[in-house]
GUZA-112122 format. One line per field, with one value per residue (C-alpha): x, y, z. Coordinates in nm, 4 decimals, decimal comma. Layout:
residues N
east c(X|...)
north c(Y|...)
up c(Z|...)
//
This chain:
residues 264
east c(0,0178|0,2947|0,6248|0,9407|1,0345|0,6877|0,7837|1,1085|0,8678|0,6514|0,9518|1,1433|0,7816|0,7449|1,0897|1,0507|0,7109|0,9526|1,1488|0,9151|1,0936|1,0107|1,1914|1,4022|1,4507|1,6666|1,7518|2,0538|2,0110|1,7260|1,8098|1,5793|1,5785|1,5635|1,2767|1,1389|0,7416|0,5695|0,5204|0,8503|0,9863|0,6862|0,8447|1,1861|1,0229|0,8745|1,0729|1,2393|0,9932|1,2447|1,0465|1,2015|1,1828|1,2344|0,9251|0,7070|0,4478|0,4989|0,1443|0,0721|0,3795|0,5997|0,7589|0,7399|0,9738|1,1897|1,2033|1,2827|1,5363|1,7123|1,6787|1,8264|2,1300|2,1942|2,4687|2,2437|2,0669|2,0904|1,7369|1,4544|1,6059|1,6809|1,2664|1,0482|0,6999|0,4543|0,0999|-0,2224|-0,5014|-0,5102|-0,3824|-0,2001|0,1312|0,2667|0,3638|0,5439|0,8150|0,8772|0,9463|1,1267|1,3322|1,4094|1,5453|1,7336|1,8956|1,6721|1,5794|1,2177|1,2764|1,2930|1,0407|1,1313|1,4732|1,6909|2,0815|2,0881|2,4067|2,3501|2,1396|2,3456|2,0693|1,8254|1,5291|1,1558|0,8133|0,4559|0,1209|0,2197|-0,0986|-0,1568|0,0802|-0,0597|0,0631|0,3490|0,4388|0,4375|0,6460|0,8859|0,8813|0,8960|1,2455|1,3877|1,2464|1,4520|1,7597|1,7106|1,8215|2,1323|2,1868|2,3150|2,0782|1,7442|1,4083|1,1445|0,7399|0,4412|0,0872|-0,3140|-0,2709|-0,0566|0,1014|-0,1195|-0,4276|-0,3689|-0,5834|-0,4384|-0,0710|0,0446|0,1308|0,4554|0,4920|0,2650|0,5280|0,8262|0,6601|0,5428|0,9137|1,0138|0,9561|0,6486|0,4746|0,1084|0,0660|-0,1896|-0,3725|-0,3431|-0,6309|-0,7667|-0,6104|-0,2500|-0,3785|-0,4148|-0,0690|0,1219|-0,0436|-0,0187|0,3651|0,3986|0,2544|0,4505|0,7676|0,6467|0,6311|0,2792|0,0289|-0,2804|-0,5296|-0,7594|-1,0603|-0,9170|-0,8217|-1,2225|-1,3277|-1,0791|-1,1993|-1,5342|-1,5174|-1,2132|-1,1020|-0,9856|-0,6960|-0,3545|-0,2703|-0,5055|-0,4644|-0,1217|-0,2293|-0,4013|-0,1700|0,0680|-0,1768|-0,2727|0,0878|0,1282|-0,1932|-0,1253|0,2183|0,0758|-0,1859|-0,0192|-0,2695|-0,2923|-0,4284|-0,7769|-1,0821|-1,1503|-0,8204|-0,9231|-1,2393|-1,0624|-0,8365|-1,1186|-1,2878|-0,9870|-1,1143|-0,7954|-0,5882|-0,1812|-0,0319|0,2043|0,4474|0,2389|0,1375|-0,0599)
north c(0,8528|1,0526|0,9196|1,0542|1,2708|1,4291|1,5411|1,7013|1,8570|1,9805|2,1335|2,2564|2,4297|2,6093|2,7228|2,8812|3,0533|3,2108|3,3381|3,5262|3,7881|4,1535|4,5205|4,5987|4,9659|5,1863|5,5216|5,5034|5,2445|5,0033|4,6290|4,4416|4,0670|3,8051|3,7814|3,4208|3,3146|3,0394|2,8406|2,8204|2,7176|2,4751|2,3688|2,3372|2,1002|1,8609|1,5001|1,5023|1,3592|1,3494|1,1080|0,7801|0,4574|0,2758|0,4716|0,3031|0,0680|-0,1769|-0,3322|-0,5452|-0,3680|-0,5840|-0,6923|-0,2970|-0,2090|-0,4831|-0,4207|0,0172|-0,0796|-0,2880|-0,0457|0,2272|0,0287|-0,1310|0,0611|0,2882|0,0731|0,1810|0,2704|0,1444|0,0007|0,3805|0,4217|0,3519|0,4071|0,3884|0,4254|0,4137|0,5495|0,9270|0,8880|0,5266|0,6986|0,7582|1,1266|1,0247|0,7379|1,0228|1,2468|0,9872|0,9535|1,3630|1,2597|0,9928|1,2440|1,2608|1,6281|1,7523|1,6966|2,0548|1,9783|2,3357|2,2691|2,0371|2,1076|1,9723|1,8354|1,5083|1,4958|1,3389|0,9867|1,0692|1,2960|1,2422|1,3578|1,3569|1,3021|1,3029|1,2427|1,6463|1,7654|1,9746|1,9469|2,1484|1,9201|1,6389|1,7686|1,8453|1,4735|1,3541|1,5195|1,4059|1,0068|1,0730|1,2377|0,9240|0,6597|0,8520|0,9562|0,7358|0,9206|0,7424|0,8887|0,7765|0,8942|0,8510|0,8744|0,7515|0,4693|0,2480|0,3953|0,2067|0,2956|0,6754|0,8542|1,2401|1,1020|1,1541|0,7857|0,8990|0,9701|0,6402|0,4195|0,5503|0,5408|0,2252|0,0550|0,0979|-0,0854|-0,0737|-0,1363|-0,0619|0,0664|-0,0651|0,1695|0,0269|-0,1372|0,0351|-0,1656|-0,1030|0,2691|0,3020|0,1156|0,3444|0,5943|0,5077|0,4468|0,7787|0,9319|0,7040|0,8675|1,1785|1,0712|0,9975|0,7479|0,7266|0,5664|0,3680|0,6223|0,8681|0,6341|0,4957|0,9191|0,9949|0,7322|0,8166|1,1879|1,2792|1,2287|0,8611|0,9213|0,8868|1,2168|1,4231|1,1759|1,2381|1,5988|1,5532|1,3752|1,6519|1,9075|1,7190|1,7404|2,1144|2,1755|1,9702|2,1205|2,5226|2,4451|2,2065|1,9318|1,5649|1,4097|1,3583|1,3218|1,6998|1,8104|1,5983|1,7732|2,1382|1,9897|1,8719|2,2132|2,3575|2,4924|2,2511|2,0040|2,0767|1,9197|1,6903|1,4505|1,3925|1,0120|1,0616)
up c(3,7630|3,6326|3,5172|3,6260|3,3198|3,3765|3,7347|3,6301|3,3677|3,6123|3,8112|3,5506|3,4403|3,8024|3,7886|3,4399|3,5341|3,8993|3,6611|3,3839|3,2230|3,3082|3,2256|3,5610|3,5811|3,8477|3,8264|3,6387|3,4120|3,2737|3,1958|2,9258|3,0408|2,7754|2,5969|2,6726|2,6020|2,8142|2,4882|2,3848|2,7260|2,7212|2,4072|2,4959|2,7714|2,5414|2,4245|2,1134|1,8242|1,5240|1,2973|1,3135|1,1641|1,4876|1,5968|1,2762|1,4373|1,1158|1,1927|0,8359|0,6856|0,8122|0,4627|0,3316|0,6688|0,5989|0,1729|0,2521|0,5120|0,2891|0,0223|0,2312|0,3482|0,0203|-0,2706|-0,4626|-0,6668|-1,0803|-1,1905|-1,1282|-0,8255|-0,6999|-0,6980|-0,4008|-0,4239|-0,1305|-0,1991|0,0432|0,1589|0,3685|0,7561|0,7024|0,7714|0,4448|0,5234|0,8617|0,6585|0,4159|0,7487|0,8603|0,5244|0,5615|0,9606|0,7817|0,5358|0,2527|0,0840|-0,0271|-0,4013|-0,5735|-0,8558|-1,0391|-1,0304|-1,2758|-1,2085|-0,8401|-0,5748|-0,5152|-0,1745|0,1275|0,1542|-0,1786|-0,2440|-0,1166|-0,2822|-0,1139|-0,2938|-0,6505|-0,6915|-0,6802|-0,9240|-1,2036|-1,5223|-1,4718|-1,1830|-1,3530|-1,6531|-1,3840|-1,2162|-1,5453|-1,6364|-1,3096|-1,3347|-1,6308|-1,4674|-1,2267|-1,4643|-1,5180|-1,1406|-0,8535|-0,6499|-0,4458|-0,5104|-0,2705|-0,3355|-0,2069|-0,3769|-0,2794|-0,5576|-0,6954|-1,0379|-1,2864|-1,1064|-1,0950|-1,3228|-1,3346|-1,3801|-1,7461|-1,8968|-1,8859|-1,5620|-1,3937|-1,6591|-1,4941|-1,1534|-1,2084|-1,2800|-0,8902|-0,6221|-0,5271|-0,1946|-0,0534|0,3124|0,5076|0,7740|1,1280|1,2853|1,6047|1,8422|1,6740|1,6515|2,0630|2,0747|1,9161|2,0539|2,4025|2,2972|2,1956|2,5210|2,7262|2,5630|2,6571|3,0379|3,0771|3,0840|2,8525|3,0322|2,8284|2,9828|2,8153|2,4826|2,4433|2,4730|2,2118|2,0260|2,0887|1,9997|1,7698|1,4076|1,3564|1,0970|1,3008|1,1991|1,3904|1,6844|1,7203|1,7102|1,9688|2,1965|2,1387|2,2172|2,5721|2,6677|2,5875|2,7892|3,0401|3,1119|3,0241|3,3100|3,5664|3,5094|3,4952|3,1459|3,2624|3,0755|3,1584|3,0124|2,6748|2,6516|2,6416|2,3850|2,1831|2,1948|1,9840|1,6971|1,5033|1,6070|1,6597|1,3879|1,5507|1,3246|1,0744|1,0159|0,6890)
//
């Protein structure tokens, strides 16, 4: 059954196809309408998904939620209290709190660069885990910048610090002085939660039909999941059709997955 945001999608979606741009032409002059594609109206349609911390599921991260939340509202902290390392495995949603940490006013932390303006919230780095040496030089200067700087750092990596075995001593030492916290993967049944949340906000019920198939036949790591949900909603708006199990099954024949907000 569909909710009432997806009927005023639905509506909104026939009104934009009634009105598909095309070259009118007379004999004195020829107008060029706006330049509009399905997708982006389709787009334009779609719920806002600004990554969120009210949107993190905590699941067993109950006590990391509560420990970054009170880091973020908290004075900037004088180092290592301005470090906050998450580590875990691929698709346990370290990728979507650093999102969430850009949303909240964080910046990508320019590794190349040394003489920066102090970022409005603090600076974020993914998987430091793949730096190459050069990388980590460049991490290295600013962990050391950092215990001059009022500034927040937050990072995520596979491992904890003193289990990472391509991090210079140098750098896992440093890394390894912050707090520290370890997130856990959601268990299936917190995995069809949130996803089933996430679909609701986009007006729409996931039935659990089409949960157990998705289960059954996709990728289990959130990140392609989400994907997926995103993809159902674009196809099911592109093609006026409900999210049936027939509509999964041409999502799942993709050659790739929409990257949605990512939840690595």
């Amino acid at each position: 059954m569909f909710g009432a945001e997806c009927r005023v999608k639905w509506r909104l979606l026939t009104c934009a196809r009634a009105f598909t741009p095309r070259i009118v032409t007379d004999e004195d002059t020829t107008c060029l309408t706006m330049q509009v594609t399905m997708q982006q109206l389709i787009l334009d349609l779609l719920p806002d998904q600004t990554p969120a911390l009210s949107h993190f599921l905590p699941g067993d991260n109950v006590e990391l939620l509560a420990a970054l939340e009170n880091w973020l509202n908290q004075p900037v902290q004088a180092y290592p209290g301005n470090l906050f390392v998450i580590w875990g495995p691929t698709g346990c949603g370290k990728s979507f709190l650093s999102q969430c940490m850009v949303s909240a006013g964080f910046s990508p932390l320019p590794l190349a660069e040394m003489l920066l303006s102090p970022p409005a919230k603090g600076w974020a780095l993914e998987d430091v885990q793949k730096l190459n040496p050069n990388g980590q030089q460049d991490l290295f200067r600013h962990l050391v910048r950092l215990a001059h700087a009022g500034e927040r750092l937050l990072v995520t990596m596979d491992l904890p610090p003193d289990a990472q075995t391509v991090l210079r001593e140098d750098v896992r030492t440093r890394l390894g002085a912050g707090h520290i916290y370890r997130l856990e993967p959601l268990d299936e049944a917190a995995q069809r939660q949130l996803l089933a949340q996430r679909a609701a906000h986009r007006g729409w019920e996931l039935t659990p039909e089409v949960l157990d198939y998705l289960y059954q036949r996709a990728p289990r790591d959130l990140s392609s999941l989400a994907g997926l949900i995103q993809r159902l909603d674009e196809l099911s708006l592109e093609q006026k059709r409900r999210i049936t199990l027939p509509l999964l099954r041409a999502a799942l024949a993709e050659s790739f997955v929409t990257p949605a907000v990512t939840t690595d």
